[in-house]
N, C-alpha and C positions, 0 to 999 in steps of 0.2 A: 504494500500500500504506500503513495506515494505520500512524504510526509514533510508538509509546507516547512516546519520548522527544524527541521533536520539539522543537527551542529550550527543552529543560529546559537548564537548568547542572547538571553531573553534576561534582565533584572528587574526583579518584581520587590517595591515594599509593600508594605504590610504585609509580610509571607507567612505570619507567624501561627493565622487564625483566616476562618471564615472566607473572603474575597480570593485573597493572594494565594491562602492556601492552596483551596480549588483551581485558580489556575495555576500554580506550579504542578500539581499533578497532571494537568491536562497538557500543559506545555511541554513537561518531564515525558510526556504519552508522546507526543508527538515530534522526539527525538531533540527537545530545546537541549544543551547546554546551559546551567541557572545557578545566578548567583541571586541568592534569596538576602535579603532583611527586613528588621524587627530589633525592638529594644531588648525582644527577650531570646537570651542565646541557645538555651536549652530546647524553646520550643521550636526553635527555627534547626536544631538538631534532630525533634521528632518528624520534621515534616522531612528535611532533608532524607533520612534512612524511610520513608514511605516514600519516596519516587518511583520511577520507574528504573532511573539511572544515579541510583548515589555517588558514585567516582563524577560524573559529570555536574558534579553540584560545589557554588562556594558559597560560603555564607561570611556575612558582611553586618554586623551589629552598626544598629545606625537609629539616630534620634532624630526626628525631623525637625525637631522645634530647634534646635543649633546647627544650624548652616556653613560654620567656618570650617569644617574638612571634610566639607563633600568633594572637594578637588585633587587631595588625598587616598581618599576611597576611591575614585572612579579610575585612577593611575594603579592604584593597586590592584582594579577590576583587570583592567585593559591590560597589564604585565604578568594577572596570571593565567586571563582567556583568551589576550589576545584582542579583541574586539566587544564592541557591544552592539549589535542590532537589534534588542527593542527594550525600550526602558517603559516599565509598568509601573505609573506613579496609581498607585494603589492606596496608600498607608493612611490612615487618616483618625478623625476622635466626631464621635455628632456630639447634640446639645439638646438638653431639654430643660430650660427655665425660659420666664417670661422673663422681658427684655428691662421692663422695670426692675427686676429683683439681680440681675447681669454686672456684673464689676466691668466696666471697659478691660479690665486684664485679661478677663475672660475673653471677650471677643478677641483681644490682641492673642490671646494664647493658641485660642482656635483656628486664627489667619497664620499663625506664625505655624502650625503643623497641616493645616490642609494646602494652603493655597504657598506660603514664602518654600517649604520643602520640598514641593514640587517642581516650583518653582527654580530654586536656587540649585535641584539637585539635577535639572534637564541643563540649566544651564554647565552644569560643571560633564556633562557628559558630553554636550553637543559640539565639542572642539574635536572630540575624537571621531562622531559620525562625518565631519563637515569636507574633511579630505580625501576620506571613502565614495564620497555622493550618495551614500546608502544612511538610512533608520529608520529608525519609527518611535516616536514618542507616544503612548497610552494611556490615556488620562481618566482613574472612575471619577468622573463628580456624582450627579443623583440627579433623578427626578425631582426635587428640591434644588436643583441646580439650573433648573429653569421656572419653577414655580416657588412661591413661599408662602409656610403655614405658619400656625402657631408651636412656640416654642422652640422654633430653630431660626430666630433671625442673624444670628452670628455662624451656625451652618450654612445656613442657603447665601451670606455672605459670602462665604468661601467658595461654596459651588459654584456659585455665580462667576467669581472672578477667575478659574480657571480658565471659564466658556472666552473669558476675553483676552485673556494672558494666549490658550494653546490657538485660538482660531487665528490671530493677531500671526503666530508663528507656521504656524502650518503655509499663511499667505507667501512669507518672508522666506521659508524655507523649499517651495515647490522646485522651485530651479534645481535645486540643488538635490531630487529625488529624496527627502526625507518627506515622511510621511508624520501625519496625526488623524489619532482615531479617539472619540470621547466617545463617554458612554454613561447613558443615564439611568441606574440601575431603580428599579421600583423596589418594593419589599422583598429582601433575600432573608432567610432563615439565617441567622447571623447574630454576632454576639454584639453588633453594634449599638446595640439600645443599651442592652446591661453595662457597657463600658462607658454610654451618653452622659457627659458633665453635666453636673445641677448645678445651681447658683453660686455654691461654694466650693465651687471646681472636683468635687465629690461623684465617684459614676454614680448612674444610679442604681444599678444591681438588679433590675427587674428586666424579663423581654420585654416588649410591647405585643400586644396582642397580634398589631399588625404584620411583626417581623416574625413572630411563632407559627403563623399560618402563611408566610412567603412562598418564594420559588426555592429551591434548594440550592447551593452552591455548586452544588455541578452542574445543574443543568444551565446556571451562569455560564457557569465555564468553557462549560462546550460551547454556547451559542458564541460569546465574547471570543473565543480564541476563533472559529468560523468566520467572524466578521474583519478582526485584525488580519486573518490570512487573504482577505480582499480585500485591502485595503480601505474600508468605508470610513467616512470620517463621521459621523453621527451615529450612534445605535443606543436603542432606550429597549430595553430586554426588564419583561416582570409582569404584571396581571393587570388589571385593568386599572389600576392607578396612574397608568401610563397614559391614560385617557386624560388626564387632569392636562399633561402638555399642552394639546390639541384645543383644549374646551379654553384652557390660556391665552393661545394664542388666537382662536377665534371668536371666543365670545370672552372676554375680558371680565366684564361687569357679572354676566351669570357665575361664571369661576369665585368672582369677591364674593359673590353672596351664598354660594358654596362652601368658601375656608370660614367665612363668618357666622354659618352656622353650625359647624360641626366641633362636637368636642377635641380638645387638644389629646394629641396619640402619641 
């Protein structure tokens, strides 16, 4: 079977848990070479020996909310793989407090790991794609990354600002055969809610109803690594909450008075 990602280097964060997981297995399935990270070493150890290829794996402890040696890291990637062709900005933290009860740290803290990490961590890679004429940048934001609810105004900040930071590059980088693909995932069965900050930067320790009854992370994964192997630059994968984009962008006012009447989730 021919297999798109064959001895590509794929680096995926968040690898530790849930998103990134599933796709390093599915990537690892599909003959990637992977350098995984996560804050947490150990478990970025359990997923590593679940591949499909543990020799073809490196793992790279890495904090997104400090930026100053992602330049380091990516030298260190590139000297022991060689290359990088696709970098999975993955990693991220959601929110759930109302925006009055919100410390601006908060929100800075939340920019500083969804949006500057991904940020600062594409830029410290893309000197290496740029003389190749080859990559591909990966971007998860959400379905809140084009719409916004309650209790995630400092999320769907972040999501938001990928869509302008990666679309802005994707324009900037066409010549040059580098690629960008976003992706706006709807409800995934995922530890993202239990790890979602409260007011006082606290997770909150509970699922949400809505992420208990998602799509599973594999079936993320498959669909998401299918779409990166074409190239697409948009894909919004998950249940009918994906509907909420569309009712956004075409009926504006019915969508407001849809977030304003439903309870916060």
């Amino acid at each position: 079977m021919f297999m798109k990602f064959s001895n590509k280097v794929v680096w995926i964060t968040g690898a530790s848990s849930g998103l990134g997981e599933a796709l390093a297995y599915e990537f690892s399935h599909q003959g990637a070479r992977l350098v995984l990270s996560s804050r947490r070493i150990d478990e970025l150890e359990r997923v590593k020996n679940s591949c499909s290829r543990p020799e073809d794996v490196m793992l790279i402890p890495i904090d997104l909310s400090n930026h100053t040696e992602y330049d380091i890291l990516a030298k260190q990637v590139v000297d022991q793989m060689g290359q990088i062709d696709v970098l999975v900005n993955n990693g991220g933290i959601s929110q759930r407090s109302w925006v009055k009860d919100t410390p601006l740290d908060l929100d800075k803290k939340i920019m500083d790991i969804n949006y500057f990490g991904a940020v600062a961590l594409s830029k410290a890679v893309l000197p290496y794609m740029l003389p190749r004429k080859t990559g591909h940048f990966v971007v998860i934001s959400s379905v809140t990354g084009k719409v916004g609810v309650k209790l995630r105004t400092a999320y769907a900040a972040s999501k938001h600002a990928l869509f302008g930071f990666f679309d802005s590059l994707r324009a900037e980088l066409w010549e040059d055969n580098i690629k960008v693909t976003m992706f706006c995932p709807g409800y995934i069965r995922t530890k993202i809610s239990v790890n979602a900050v409260t007011k006082d930067g606290s997770p909150q320790n509970s699922m949400d109803k809505n992420s208990e009854e998602g799509m599973e992370p594999q079936v993320f994964a498959k669909k998401a690594v299918a779409a990166i192997a074409k190239g697409k630059e948009e894909v919004y994968i998950g249940g009918k909450e994906i509907l909420g984009i569309y009712i956004r962008r075409y009926f504006p006012r019915w969508f407001s008075r849809i977030v304003r009447s439903r309870p916060p989730a």
